[in-house]
SETORTI-882368 format. One line per 5 residues: number of its first residue (from 1); their letters; for each residue x, y, z of C-alpha. Coordinates in nm, 3 decimals. Layout:
% residues N
NUM = a = X:Y:Z | ...
***
This chain:
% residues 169
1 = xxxxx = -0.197:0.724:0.926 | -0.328:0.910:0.631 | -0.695:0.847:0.537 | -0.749:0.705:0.189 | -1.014:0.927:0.122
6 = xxxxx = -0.826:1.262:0.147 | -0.596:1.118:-0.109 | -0.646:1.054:-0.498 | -0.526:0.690:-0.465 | -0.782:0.473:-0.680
11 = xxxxx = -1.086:0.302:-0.497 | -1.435:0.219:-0.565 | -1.680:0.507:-0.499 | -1.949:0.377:-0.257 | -2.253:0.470:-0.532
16 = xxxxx = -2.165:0.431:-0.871 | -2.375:0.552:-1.153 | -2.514:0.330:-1.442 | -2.345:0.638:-1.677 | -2.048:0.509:-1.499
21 = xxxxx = -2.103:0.164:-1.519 | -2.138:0.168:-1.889 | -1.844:0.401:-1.938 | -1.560:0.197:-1.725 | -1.705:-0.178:-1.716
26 = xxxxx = -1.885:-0.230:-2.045 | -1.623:-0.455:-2.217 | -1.575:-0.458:-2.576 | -1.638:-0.675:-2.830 | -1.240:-0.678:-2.835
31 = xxxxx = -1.186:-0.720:-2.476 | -1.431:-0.993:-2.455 | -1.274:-1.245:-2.722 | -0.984:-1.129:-2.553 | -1.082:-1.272:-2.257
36 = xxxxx = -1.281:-1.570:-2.384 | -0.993:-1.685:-2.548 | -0.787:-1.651:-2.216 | -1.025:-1.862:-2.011 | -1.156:-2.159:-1.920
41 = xxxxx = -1.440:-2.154:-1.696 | -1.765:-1.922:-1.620 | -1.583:-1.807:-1.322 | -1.307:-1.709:-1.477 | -1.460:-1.492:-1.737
46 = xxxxx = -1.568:-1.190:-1.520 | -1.304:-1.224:-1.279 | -1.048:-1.173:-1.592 | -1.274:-0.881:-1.740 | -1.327:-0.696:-1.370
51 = xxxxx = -0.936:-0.714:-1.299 | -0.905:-0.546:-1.664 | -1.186:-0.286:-1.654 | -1.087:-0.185:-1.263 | -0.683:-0.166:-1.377
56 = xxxxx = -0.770:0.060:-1.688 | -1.002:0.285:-1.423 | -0.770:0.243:-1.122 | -0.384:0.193:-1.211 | -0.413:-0.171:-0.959
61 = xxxxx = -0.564:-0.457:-0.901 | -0.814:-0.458:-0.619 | -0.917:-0.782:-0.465 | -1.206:-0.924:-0.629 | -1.388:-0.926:-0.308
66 = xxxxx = -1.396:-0.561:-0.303 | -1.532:-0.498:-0.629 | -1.849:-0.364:-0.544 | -2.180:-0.637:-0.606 | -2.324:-0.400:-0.848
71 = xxxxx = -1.993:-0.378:-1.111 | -1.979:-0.772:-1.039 | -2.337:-0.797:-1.158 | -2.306:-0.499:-1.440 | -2.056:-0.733:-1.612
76 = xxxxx = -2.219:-1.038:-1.559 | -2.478:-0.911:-1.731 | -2.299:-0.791:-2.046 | -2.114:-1.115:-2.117 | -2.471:-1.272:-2.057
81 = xxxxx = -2.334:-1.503:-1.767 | -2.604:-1.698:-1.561 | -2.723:-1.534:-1.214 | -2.492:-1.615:-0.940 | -2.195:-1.665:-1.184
86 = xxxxx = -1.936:-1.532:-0.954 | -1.605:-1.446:-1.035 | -1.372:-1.636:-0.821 | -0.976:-1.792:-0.861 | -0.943:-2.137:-0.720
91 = xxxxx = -0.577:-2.102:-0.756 | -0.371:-1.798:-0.678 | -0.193:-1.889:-1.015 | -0.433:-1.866:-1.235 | -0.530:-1.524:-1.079
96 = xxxxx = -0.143:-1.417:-1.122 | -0.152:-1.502:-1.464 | -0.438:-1.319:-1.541 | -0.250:-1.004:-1.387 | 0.035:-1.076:-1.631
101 = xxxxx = -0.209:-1.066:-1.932 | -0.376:-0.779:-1.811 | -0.061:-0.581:-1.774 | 0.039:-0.702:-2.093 | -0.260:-0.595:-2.246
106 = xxxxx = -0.255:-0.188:-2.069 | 0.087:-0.193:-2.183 | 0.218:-0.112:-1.780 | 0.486:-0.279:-1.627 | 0.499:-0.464:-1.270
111 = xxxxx = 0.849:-0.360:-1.073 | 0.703:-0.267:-0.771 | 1.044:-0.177:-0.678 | 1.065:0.087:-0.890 | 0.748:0.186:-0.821
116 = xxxxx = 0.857:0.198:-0.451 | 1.173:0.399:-0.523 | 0.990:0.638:-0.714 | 0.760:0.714:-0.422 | 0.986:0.735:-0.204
121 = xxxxx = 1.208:0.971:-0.386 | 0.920:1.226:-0.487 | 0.776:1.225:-0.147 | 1.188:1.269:0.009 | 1.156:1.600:-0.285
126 = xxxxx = 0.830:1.745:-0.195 | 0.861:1.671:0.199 | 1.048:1.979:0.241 | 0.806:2.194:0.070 | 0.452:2.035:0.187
131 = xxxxx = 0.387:1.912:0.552 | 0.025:1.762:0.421 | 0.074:1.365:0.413 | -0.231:1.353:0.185 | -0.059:1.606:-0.086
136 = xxxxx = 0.284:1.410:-0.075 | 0.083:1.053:-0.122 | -0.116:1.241:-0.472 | 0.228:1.348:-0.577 | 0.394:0.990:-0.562
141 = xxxxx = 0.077:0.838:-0.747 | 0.132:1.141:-1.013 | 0.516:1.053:-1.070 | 0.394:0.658:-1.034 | 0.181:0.701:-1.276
146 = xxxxx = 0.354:0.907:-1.517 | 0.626:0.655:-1.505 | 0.395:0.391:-1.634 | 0.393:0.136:-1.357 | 0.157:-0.074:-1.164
151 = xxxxx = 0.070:0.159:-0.839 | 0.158:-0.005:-0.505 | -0.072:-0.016:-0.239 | -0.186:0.222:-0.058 | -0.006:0.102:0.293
156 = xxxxx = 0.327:0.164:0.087 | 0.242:0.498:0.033 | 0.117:0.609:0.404 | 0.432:0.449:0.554 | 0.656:0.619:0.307
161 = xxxxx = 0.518:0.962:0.363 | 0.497:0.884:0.729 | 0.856:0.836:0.754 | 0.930:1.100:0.516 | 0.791:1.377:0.746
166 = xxxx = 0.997:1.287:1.024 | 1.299:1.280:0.843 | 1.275:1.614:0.715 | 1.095:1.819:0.972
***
């Protein structure tokens, strides 16, 4: 298994910067009507703006649960939420939809398997050439990215390079 952190697949840094805070969470006046206007609830609110500001910096959706307490609280803040305003789905559909109108929104497309064929077939290219699991995984997210879709997650990419390697070697 390939460690995450030798790749360039999108996570939360463990410290992040209030330079960086501002620069990646701070929603716009835009992207908070947006989002007003899409929900119903306090809860709802931040949970809609985190999945948005951590697709635009990431390329997926991380759990809400792993947003780190300090972004959760950074946007909070800026749409002037109550303390302890958490932003939680009671229902995995409303959470699902929220995807949809974020995707609609960065203009990227969910087909996860395309996104899977195109990792498999860049890391089946580049096996022959690199023996580095870490630089194979960077290529598919380059060529997963460049094809505009919603990056899978990470497990897809370690077991496709994993059985990659063998195959050619």
């Amino acid at each position: 298994m390939t460690s995450i952190e030798r790749t360039a697949y999108p996570r939360f840094k463990r410290l992040i910067t209030a330079h960086e805070l501002h620069l990646f969470f701070s929603p716009s006046r835009d992207e908070l009507e947006w989002a007003a206007d899409a929900t119903d609830c306090d809860e709802h609110l931040p949970a809609l703006l985190l999945m948005l500001k951590s697709y635009r910096r990431m390329g997926c959706f991380p759990a809400l649960e792993d947003v780190p307490e300090m972004v959760v609280d950074f946007v909070r803040r800026a749409v002037e939420l109550p303390e302890g305003t958490l932003p939680v789905y009671r229902a995995n559909r409303t959470a699902k939809h929220h995807r949809g109108l974020v995707r609609k929104r960065a203009g990227v497309t969910y087909d996860q398997a395309r996104a899977r064929g195109i990792v498999g077939q860049s890391i089946r290219k580049e096996a022959a050439a690199k023996n580095r699991p870490a630089d194979l995984i960077n290529i598919a997210l380059e060529k997963a990215v460049e094809a505009g879709l919603e990056l899978p997650g990470f497990s897809t990419f370690d077991k496709t390079t994993g059985g990659r390697r063998v195959r050619v070697m």
